[in-house]
C-alpha positions, 0 to 999 in steps of 0.5 A, spaced: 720 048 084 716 052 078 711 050 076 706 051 069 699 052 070 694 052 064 687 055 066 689 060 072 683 064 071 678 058 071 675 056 077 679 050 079 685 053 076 684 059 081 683 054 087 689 050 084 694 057 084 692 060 090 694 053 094 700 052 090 703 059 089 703 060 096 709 056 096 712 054 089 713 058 084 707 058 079 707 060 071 701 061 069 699 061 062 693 061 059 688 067 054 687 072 059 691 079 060 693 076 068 696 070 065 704 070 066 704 068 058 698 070 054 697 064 049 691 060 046 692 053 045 686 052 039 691 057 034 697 056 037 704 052 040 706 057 045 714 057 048 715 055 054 720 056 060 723 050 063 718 047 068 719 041 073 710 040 073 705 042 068 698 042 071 692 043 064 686 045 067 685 049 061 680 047 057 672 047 055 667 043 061 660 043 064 657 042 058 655 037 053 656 038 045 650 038 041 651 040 035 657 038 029 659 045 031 660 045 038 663 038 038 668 040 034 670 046 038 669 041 044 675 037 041 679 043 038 680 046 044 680 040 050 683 034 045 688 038 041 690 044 045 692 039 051 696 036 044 699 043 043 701 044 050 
């Protein structure tokens, strides 16, 4: 089985892969170097190979906008990258 993993490099996403890739096959995608396939869901809609699960970890947490701005940038990146995924 493969599956697609978005936010390896974060801390639930790096819980997530080392349990998973012991087993299954694990495509990561995500914006660091390590990433099985390198894309930014903000600015991009990335191809993508045929999986049987995605997993979306990917995405902005842990903190609460207070400003236009940063609720905004809150809802591009949680809300349309997940549509973009």
């Amino acid at each position: 089985m493969r599956i697609l993993l978005t936010g390896a490099s974060g801390f639930l996403g790096k819980q997530i892969f080392d349990k998973l890739s012991a087993s299954y096959d694990v495509v990561t995608l995500g914006r660091s170097a390590q990433s099985t396939i390198q894309a930014d869901l903000i600015t991009s809609i990335p191809s993508l190979p045929e999986v049987s699960t995605v997993i979306h970890v990917a995405g902005k947490a842990h903190t609460v906008p207070v400003t236009l701005d940063e609720e905004k940038e809150f809802f591009e990146i949680n809300l349309e990258g997940t549509k973009r995924l």
